[in-house]
N, C-alpha and C positions, 0 to 999 in steps of 0.2 A: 481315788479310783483304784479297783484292785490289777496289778501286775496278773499279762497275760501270758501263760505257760500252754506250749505244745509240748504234747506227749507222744513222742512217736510208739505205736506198737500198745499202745495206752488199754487195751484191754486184755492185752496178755498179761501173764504170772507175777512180771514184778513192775511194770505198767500198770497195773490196775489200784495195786496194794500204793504205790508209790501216788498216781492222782486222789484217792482217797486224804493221803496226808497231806498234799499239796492243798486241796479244797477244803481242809480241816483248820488250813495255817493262815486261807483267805485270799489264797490265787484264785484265778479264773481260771479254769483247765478247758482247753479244747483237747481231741484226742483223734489220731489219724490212726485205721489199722487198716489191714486188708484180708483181715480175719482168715487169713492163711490156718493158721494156728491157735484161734480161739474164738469167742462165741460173743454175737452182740449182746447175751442176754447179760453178758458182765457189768455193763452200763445198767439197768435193773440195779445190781446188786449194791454198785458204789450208790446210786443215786437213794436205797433203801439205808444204808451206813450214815452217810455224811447229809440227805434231805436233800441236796442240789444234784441233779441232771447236768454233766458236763456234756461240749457241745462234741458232736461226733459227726466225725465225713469218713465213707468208706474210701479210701486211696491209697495207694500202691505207693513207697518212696520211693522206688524206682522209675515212676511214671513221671518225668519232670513236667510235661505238659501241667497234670492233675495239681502236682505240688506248689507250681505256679497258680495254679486258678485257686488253692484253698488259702494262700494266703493273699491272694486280691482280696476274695471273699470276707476274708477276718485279719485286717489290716491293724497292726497297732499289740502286734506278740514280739514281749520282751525277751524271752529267754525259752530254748527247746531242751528239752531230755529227749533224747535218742536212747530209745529201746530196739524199735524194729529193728529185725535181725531175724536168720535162720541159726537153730542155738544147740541142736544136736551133736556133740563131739562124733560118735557114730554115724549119726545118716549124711555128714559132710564128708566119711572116710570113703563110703559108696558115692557120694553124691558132690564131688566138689565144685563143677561150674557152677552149678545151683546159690552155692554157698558164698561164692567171690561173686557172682551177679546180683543175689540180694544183697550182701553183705556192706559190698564197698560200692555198689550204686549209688546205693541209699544215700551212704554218707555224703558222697560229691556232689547229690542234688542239693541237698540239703546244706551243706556249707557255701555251695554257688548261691545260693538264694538268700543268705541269710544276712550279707552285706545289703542285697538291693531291698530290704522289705525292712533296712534298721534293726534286724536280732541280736540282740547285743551279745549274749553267752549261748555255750554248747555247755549241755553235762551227758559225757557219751560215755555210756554201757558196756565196759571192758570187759577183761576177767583175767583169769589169776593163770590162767591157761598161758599168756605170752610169757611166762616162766621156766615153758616146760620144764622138763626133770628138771627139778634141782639139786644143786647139789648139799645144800643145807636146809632145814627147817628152824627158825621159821623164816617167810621172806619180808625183806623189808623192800621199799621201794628203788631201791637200790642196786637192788640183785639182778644178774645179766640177765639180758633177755635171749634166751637159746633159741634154736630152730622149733618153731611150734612140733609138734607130736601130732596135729592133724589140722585140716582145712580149714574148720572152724577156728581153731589156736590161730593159724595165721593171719586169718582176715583180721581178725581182734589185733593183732601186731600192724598191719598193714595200716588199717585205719588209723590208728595211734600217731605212726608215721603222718601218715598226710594231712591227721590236725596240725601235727606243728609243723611239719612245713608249711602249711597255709598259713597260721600265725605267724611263722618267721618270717616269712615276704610279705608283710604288711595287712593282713586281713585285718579290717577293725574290728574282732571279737574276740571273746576271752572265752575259756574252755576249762573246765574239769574234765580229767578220766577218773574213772572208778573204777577198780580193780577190784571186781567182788569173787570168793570163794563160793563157795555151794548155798544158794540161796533152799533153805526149805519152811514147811509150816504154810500156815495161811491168819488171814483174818480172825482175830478171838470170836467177832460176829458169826463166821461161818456162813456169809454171805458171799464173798469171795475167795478164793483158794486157787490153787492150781490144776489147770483142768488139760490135761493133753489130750491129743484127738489121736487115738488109737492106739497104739503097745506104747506105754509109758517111758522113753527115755532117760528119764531122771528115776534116781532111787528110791525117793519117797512115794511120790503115785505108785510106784511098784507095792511098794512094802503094802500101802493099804488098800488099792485091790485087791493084793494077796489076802491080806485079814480080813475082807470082807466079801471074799469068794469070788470074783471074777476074775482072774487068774488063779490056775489049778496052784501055780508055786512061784517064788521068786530067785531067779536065777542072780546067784553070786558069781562074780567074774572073777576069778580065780584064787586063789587061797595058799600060793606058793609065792609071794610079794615078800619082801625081806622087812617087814613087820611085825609086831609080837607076834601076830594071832595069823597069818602069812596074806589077812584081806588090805585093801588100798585104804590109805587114810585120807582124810578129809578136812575142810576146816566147816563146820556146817553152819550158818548163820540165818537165824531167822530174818524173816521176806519184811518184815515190818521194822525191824531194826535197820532191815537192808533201803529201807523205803526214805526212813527219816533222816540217811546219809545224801537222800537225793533232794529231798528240802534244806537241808546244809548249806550243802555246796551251791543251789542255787541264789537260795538268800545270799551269800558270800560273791559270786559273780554279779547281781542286782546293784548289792552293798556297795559294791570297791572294796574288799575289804583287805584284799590284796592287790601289791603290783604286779606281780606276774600274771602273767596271760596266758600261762598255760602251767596249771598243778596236777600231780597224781598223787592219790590217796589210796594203800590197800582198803578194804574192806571185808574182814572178819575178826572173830572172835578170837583169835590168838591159840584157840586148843585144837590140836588134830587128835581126829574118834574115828576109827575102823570102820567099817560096814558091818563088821559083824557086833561090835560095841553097840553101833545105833540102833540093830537087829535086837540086841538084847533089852535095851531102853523101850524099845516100844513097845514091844511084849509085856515089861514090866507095867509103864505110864497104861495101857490098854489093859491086860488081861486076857490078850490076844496072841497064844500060841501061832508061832510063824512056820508055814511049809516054806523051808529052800534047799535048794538048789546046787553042790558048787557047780559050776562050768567052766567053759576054758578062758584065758584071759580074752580081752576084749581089746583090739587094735584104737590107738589113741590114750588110751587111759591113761593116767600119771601114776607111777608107785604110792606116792605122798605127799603133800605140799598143805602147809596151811602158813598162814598168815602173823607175820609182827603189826598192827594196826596202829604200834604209838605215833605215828605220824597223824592220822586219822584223828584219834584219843585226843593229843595236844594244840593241832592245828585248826581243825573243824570245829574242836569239841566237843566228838559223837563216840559212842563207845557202845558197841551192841550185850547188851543187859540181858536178854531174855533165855532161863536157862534150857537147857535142852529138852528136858521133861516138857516142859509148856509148850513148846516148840510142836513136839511130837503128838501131844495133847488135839493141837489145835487146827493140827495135819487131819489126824483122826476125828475129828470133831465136822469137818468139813467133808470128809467122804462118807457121815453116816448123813449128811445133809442131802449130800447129791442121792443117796438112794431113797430117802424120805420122800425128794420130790421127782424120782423114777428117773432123773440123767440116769447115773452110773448105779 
């Protein structure tokens, strides 16, 4: 019988791409969102990729009521990926109760529950953000964790905290962090992608509503960073390389394949690329002259930070392959979709 997987947040950006491979590899995916943040037609898209319709309940993780009743409901789930989250480094800097109420609710329901219903593992959705500034590149897992640089950075450190405390006082479950860099790109299919609901947050939806005209230009956050080119560097890793670290780690919590009860793994590609580097690349991969921007720097932002992954590379066995060209390809590939079928 196939091992059952909750996906929290399961039809957003890297939820979506990530149950796609989980239902490729022969899990059973259920998938909880509260489509805050994205659109049920997602489920469409995987269920067109993969041929299986995974099972979906609209709920809130915040809502412990709801979270209890969907796992009475579908009794007998081995192992969650926590995704849900609010993931704006910016609209947490306006917006931080928002941020620590979605953020770290979430989590507490969802670890309360997970003893009483038998879940055996967590794989919870980090990021490279509890690093803040660093003082070296690249980082390895190793490197302090500084005072986050914005709301979002912290909730991501706070959580972290309270898995292993809960692991250390006896929880029976064993947990992965992943610690991912800039997730971009989409599905080769162009079935799923990432779709934000209104002014783009992340760089890439920028970049190609900008190339494809629905924003007049794209605004660069500043250009006096002590970088060659003076833009903020990045480590950028395609979403589907980012996806199959989340089938990993899971098989390995399922497996026993370790004794520790609680591992972190970076997750990127090892090279940091500019803004204005990736600006050049897609222009190039496209054909598609860029209108920008510069503007003024943007509060939260990191100067630079990308990733050492040999811990990842050696321990999981995952190493993200997919080079940047394809990457940006496949980004663009999926916003000439959304206009073909009049979304965006």
């Amino acid at each position: 019988m196939a091992k059952k997987i909750l996906v929290t947040g399961g039809t957003g950006y890297i939820g979506s791409h990530t149950v796609v491979v989980l239902q490729e590899a022969g899990y059973e995916v259920l998938i909880i969102d509260n489509l805050s943040n994205s659109s049920i037609d997602v489920i469409e898209g995987i269920t067109r990729i993969t041929g299986i319709r995974p099972v979906f309940e609209k709920v809130d993780c915040t809502d412990m009521d709801g979270m209890r009743a969907f796992f009475e409901k579908y009794p007998g789930i081995d192992g969650i990926i926590h995704f849900a989250a609010s993931k704006s480094v910016n609209e947490s800097v306006r917006k931080p109760l928002l941020y620590y109420r979605n953020n770290i609710v979430s989590l507490l329901n969802i670890l309360e529950l997970m003893p009483e219903f038998n879940v055996k593992g967590l794989v919870f959705s980090s990021s490279c953000t509890v690093y803040g500034e660093p003082d070296k590149n690249p980082i390895d897992e190793d490197a302090p964790i500084k005072p986050a640089t914005s709301p979002y950075g912290n909730t991501k450190q706070i959580n972290e905290e309270i898995i292993r405390d809960y692991i250390h006082s006896g929880a029976p479950i064993k947990s992965i962090i992943l610690r991912y860099f800039n997730p971009i790109g989409a599905h080769p299919s162009a079935e799923i992608g990432e779709l934000p609901i209104g002014e783009p947050q992340n760089l890439v939806p920028y970049i190609t509503q900008t190339a494809i005209g629905i924003r007049p230009y794209l605004k660069v956050f500043g250009n006096d960073y002590n970088t060659p080119d003076g833009t903020c560097i990045r480590d950028f890793i395609d979403v589907m390389d980012l996806s199959r670290a989340h089938l990993v780690a899971m098989d390995r919590i399922l497996e026993d394949k370790s004794d520790e009860k609680m591992e972190i793994f970076n997750l990127g590609t090892g090279r940091g690329v500019s803004v204005m580097e990736l600006i050049r690349v897609f222009e190039k991969v496209t054909g598609k002259p860029l209108n920008y921007q510069i503007v003024g720097r943007r509060e939260g932002d990191i100067e630079q930070i990308w990733a050492n992954p040999e811990k990842a590379n050696k321990v999981l066995g995952w190493k993200a392959e997919t080079p940047l060209e394809e990457t940006l390809t496949s980004a663009w590939k999926w916003q000439l979709k959304l206009r073909e079928r009049g979304i965006m």
